[in-house]
GUFI-570993 format. One record per atom (N, C-alpha, C): x negated, y, z. Coordinates in steps of 0.2 Angstrom, whole numbers, padded with zeros to 4 digits, always signed. Layout:
BEGIN
XYZ
...
// end
This chain:
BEGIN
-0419+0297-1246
-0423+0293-1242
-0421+0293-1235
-0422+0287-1234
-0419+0287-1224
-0425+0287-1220
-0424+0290-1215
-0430+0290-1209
-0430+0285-1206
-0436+0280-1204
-0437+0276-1203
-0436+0274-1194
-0433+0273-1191
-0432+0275-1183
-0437+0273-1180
-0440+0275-1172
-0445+0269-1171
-0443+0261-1168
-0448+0259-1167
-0446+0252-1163
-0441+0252-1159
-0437+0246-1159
-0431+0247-1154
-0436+0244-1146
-0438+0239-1149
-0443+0236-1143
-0449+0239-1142
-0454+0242-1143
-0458+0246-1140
-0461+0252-1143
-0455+0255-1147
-0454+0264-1147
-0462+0267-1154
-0462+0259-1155
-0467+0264-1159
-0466+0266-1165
-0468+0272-1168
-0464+0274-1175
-0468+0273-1181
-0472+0268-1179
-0475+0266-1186
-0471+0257-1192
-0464+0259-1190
-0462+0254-1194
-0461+0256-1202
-0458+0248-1204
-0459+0247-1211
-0453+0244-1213
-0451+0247-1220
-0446+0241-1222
-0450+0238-1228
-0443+0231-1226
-0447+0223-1230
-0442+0221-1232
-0438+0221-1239
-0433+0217-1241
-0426+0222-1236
-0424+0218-1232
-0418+0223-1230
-0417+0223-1221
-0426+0222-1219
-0426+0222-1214
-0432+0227-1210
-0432+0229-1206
-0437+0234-1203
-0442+0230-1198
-0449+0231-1199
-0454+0230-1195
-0458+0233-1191
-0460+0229-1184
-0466+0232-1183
-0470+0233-1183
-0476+0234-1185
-0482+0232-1186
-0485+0229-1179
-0484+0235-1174
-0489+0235-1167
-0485+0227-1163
-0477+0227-1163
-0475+0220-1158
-0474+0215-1161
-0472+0215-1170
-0468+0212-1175
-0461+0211-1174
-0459+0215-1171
-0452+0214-1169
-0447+0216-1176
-0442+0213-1179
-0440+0213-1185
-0430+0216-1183
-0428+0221-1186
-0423+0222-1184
-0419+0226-1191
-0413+0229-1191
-0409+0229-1197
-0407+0237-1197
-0408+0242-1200
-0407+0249-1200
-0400+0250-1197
-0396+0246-1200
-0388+0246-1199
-0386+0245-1189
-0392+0243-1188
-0393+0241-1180
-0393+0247-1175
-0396+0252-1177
-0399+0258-1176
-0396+0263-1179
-0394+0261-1182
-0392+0271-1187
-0388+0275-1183
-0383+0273-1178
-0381+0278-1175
-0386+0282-1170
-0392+0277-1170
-0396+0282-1163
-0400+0286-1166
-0401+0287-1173
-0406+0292-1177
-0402+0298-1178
-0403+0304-1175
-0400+0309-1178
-0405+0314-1182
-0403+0316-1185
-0403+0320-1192
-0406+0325-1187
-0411+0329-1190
-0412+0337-1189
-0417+0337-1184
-0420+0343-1181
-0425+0346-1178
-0423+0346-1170
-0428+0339-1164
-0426+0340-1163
-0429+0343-1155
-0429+0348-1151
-0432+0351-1147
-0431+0350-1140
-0435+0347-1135
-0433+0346-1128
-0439+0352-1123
-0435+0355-1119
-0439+0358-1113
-0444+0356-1108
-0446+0358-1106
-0450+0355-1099
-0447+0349-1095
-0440+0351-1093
-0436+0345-1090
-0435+0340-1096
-0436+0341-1102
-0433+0335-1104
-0425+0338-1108
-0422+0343-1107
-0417+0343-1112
-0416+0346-1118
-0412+0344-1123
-0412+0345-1129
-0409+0353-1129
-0415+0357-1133
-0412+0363-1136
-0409+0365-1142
-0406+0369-1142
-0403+0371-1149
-0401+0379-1149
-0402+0380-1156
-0402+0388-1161
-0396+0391-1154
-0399+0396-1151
-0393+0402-1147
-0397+0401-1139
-0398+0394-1138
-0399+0394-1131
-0404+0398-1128
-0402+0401-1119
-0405+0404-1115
-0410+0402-1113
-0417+0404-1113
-0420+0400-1110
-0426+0403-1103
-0427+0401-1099
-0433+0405-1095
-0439+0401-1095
-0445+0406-1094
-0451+0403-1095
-0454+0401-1089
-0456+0395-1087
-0457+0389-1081
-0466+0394-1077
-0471+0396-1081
-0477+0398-1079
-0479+0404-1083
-0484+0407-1079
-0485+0413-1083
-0488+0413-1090
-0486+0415-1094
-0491+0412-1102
-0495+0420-1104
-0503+0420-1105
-0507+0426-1107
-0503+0427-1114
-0505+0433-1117
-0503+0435-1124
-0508+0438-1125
-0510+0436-1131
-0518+0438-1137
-0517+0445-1137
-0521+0449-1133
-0521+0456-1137
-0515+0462-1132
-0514+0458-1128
-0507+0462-1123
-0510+0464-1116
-0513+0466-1113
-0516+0465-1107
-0510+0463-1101
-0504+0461-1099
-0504+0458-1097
-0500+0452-1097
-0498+0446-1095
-0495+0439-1095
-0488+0439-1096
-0485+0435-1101
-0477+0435-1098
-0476+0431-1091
-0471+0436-1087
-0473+0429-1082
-0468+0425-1080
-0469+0420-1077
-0463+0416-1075
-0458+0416-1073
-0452+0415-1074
-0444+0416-1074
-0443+0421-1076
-0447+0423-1083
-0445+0428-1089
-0439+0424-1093
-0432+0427-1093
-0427+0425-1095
-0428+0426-1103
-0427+0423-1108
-0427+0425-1115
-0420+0424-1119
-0417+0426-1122
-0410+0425-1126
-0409+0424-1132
-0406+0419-1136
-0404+0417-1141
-0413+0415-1145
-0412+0410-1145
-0420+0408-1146
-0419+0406-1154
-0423+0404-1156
-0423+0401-1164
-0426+0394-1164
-0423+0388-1167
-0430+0381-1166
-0434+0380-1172
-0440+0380-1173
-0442+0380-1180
-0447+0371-1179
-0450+0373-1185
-0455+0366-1186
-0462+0369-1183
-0466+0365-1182
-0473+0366-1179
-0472+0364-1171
-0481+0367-1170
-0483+0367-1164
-0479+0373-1158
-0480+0379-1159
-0477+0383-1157
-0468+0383-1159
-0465+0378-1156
-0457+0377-1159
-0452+0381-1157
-0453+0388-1154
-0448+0391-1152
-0450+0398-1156
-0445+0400-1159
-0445+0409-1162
-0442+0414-1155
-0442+0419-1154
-0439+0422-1150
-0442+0427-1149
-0437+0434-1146
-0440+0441-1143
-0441+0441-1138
-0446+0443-1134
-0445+0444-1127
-0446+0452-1127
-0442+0454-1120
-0440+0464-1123
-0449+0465-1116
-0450+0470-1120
-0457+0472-1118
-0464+0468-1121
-0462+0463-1126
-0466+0461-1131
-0467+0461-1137
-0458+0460-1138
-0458+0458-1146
-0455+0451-1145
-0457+0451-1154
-0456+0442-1158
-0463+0439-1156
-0460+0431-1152
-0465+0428-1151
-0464+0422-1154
-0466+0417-1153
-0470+0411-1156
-0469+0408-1148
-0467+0400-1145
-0466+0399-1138
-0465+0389-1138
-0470+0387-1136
-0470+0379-1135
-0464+0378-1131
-0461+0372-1132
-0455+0373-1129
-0458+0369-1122
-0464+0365-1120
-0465+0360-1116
-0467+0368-1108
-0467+0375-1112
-0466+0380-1106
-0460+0383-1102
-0454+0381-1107
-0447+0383-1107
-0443+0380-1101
-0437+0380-1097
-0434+0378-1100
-0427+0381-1099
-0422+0375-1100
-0415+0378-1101
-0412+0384-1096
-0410+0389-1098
-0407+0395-1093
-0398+0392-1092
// end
């Protein structure tokens, strides 16, 4: 089964296919998978605060101070962290931070080191 990409003309990801063509419900804009296939990329994918794509190994430091449940005090900002992991969910970043542990880390508080 192929992922369905979003709108080429107004990015919405509720299309549909019809016969051998892709629609959109929200503009009706009609367009051909074979048109797009190059800009769908496969896999998990992760952007930082600024907007860059992350991947499994990368450095990264933390933009604001983030509390931790149960820690008395904050990790703080321009805490560097190393070799990160990218997983699925809301909390999309696995990683250690030394003086805390394994933590769980939004990537939208990250960004690239």
């Amino acid at each position: 089964m192929q992922t369905i990409p979003p709108c080429p003309a107004c990015n919405s990801p509720y299309g549909y296919e019809m016969d051998e063509k892709l629609i959109c419900p929200e503009c009706s804009f009609e367009w051909k998978y074979e048109d797009v296939k190059d800009e769908v990329e496969e896999g998990l994918i992760v952007k930082d605060a600024n907007g860059t794509v992350l991947a499994d190994g990368d450095a990264v430091t933390i933009v604001k101070d983030l509390p931790v449940k149960g820690a008395p005090k904050p990790i703080k900002a321009g805490t560097k962290v190393k070799s990160i992991r990218l997983t699925e969910g809301d909390h999309n970043i696995d990683c250690k931070i030394e003086g805390f542990g394994s933590m769980a880390l939004k990537s939208e508080f990250v960004k690239k080191a």
